[in-house]
C-alpha positions in Angstrom: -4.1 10.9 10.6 -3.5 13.7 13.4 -4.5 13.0 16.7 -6.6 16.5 16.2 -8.6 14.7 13.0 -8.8 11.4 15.2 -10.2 13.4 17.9 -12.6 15.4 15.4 -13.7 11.4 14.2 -14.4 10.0 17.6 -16.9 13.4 18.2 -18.6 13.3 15.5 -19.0 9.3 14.6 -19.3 8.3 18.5 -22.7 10.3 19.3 -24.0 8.4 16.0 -23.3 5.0 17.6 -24.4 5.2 20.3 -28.1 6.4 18.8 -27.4 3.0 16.9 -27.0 1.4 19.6 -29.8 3.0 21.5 -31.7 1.6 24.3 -34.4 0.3 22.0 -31.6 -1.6 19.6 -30.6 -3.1 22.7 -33.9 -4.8 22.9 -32.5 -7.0 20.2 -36.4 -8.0 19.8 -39.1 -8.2 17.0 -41.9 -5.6 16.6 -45.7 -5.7 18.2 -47.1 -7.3 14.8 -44.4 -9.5 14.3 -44.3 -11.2 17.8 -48.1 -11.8 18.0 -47.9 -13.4 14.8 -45.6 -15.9 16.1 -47.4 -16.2 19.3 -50.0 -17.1 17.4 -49.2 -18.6 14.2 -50.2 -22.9 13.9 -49.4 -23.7 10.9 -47.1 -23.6 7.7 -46.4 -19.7 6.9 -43.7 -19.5 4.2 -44.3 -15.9 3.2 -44.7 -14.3 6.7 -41.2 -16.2 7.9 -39.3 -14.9 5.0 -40.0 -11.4 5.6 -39.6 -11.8 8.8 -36.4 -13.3 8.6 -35.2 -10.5 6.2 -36.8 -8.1 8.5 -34.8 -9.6 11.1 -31.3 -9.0 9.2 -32.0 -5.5 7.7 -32.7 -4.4 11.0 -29.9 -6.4 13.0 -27.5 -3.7 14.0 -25.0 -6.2 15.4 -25.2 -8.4 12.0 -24.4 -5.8 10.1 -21.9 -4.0 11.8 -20.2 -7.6 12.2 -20.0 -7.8 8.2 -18.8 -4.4 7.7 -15.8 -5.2 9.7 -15.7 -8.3 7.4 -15.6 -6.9 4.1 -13.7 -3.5 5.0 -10.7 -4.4 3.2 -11.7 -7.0 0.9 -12.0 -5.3 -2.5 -12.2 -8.4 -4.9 -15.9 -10.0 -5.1 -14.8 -13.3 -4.6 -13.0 -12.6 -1.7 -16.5 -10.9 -0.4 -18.2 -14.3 -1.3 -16.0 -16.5 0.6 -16.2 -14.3 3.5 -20.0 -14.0 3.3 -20.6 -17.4 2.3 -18.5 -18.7 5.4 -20.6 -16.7 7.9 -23.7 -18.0 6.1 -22.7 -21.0 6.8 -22.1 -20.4 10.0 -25.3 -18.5 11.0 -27.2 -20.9 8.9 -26.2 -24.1 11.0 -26.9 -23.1 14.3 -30.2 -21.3 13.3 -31.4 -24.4 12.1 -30.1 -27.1 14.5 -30.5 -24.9 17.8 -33.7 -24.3 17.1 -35.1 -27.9 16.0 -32.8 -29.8 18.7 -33.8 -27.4 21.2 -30.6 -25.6 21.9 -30.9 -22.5 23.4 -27.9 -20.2 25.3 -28.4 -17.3 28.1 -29.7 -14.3 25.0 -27.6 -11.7 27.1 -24.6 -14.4 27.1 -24.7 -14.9 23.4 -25.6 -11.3 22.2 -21.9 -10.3 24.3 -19.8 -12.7 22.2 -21.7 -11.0 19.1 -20.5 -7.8 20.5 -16.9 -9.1 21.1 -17.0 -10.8 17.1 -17.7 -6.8 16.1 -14.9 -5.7 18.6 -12.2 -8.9 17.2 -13.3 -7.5 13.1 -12.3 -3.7 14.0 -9.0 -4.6 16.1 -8.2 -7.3 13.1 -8.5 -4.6 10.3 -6.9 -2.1 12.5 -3.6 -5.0 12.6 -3.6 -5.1 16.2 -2.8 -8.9 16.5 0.5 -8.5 14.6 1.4 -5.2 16.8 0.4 -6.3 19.9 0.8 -10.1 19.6 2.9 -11.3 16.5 0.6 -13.1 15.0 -2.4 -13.0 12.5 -5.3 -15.5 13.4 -7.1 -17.3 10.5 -9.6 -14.9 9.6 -11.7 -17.4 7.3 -11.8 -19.4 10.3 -12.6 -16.8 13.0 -15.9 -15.5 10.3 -16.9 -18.8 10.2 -16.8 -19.4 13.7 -18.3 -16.2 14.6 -21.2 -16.8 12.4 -21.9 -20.1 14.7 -22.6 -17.5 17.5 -24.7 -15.1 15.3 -26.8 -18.1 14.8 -27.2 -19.1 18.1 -28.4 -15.6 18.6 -31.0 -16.2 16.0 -31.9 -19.5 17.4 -32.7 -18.3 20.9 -34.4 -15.2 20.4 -37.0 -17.6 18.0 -37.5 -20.5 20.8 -39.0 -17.4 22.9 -41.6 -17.8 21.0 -42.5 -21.6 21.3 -42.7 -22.3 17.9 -45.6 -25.3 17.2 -44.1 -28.0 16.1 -46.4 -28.9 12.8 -44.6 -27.4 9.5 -41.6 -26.3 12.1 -38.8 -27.2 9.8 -40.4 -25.4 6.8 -41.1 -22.6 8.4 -37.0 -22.2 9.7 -35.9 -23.0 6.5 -37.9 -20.0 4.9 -36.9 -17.5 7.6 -33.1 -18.4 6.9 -33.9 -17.8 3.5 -35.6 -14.8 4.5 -32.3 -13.7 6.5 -29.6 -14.7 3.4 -32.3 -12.2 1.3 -31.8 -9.5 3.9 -28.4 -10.2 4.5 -27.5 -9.8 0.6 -29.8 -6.6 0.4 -27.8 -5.4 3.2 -25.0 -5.8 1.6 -25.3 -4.4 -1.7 -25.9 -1.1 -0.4 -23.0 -1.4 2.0 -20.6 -2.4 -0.7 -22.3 0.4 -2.8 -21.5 2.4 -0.4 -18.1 1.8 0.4 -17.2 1.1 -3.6 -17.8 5.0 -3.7 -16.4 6.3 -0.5 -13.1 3.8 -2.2 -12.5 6.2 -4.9 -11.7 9.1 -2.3 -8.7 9.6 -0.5 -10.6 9.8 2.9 -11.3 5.8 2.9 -7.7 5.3 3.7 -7.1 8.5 5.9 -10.2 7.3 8.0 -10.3 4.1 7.8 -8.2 3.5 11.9 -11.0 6.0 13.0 -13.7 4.0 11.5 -12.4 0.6 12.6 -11.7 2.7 15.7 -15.2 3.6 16.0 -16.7 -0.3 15.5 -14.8 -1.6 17.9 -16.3 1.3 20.4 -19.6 0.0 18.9 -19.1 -3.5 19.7 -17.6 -2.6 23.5 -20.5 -0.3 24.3 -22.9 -3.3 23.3 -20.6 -6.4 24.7 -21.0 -4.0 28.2 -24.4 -3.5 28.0 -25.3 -7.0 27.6 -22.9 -8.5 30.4 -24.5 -6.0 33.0 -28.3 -7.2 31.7 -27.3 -11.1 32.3 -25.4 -10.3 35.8 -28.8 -8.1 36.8 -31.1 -10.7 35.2 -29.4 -13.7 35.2 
C-alpha cells in the first residue's frame, strides 16, 4: 500500500470513527425506557432481560469492534468458534459472578482496558509483536482474558441499577443469553460482510489501514475514558 492510499484510508475511515465513537457512544449507557425499566422492575422478567441483553451487544461499539479485530484473519469456522467461544467464556464469567458477588470496578477504569483489548487486536493483526518485540503472545489466551474485562464492564454498568435481589440470578442468566443472541447476530453480518469484501483484492491491500484504523478507534476511546476517571474519579 502507498503511503498516498494509506493517507487517502486514514481521511476517509478516521471521520467515520470518530462519529462511532461519538460523544453519545461514549456514554456507554442504556436508553430512557430501558433504564426505568430496571429502576423499576421487582420481579422475574426473562423476556425484557434478553432483549436487553442483546440490545446491549448489538449496540456495544467496543464489543464489536473488539471481535472484529478477533476474527479478521481467521477464515476457517472453527477457528471463529474457538475464538468466540473463549471470549464468551470470558464475558460470561465475570457478568455473572461480578454482579451476584457484588464486584464492581471504577466504569471509566474498566471501559479503558476495553479500549486497550481493541488497540492489542489491531497491533496483533498488524504483527507488531513480532516486529517490534520478537515475540507472538498467546492469542487464545489474551481473547479469553480480555473477555474477563468486557464482562466486568457488563457487570458494573448493571449494579448501577441496584438490581432486587428476588429472581436476580434468573434474570442475569437471561440477559447473558440475551448478549450471546446479540453477540451471534452481530456476527453473522460481520462475517457476511467480510466473507464478501474476502473475495476482492482490496481485503489484503487494506487490511494495515483497517487494522490501522481500530487501533485509532480503540486509542481515541482508551483516552477518553482515562480523562473521564481523572476528572470524575
Amino acid at each position: 500500500m502507498t503511503p498516498a492510499t494509506l493517507r487517502k484510508t486514514w481521511l476517509t475511515g478516521l471521520p467515520l470513527l470518530l462519529m462511532l465513537l461519538s460523544s453519545t457512544a461514549f456514554a456507554h449507557g442504556v436508553d430512557a425506557n430501558t433504564e426505568r425499566f430496571l429502576l423499576t422492575n421487582q420481579g422475574v422478567a426473562i423476556g425484557p432481560f434478553l432483549y436487553i441483553g442483546a440490545k446491549h451487544m448489538v449496540t456495544g461499539y467496543d464489543h464489536l469492534l473488539f471481535l472484529l479485530g478477533v476474527i479478521f484473519f481467521l477464515f476457517r469456522t472453527r477457528d471463529v468458534l474457538v475464538y468466540v467461544s473463549l471470549f464468551t467464556l470470558g464475558h460470561s464469567l465475570t457478568l455473572l459472578c461480578g454482579v451476584l458477588s457484588h464486584i464492581s470496578v471504577n466504569p471509566f477504569l474498566i471501559d479503558a482496558i476495553i479500549g486497550l483489548s481493541i488497540v492489542y487486536k489491531g497491533f496483533d493483526n498488524l504483527g507488531g509483536f513480532q516486529r517490534l518485540l520478537g515475540f507472538q503472545p498467546n492469542t487464545k489466551w489474551a481473547v479469553m482474558v480480555f473477555g474477563l474485562f468486557h464482562g466486568f464492564g457488563l457487570a458494573t454498568k448493571l449494579q448501577d441499577f441496584s438490581l432486587p435481589a428476588a429472581g436476580l440470578w434468573k434474570n442475569l442468566l437471561a440477559f447473558n443469553v440475551g448478549v450471546e443472541i446479540g453477540q451471534f447476530l452481530a456476527l453473522l453480518f460481520i462475517l457476511i460482510a467480510l466473507d464478501f469484501w474476502r473475495r476482492h483484492r482490496s481485503y489484503y491491500a487494506f487490511s494495515a489501514a483497517t487494522n490501522t484504523l481500530l487501533m485509532s478507534g480503540g486509542l481515541i476511546l482508551f483516552g477518553y475514558q482515562i480523562t473521564g476517571y481523572i476528572i470524575n474519579g
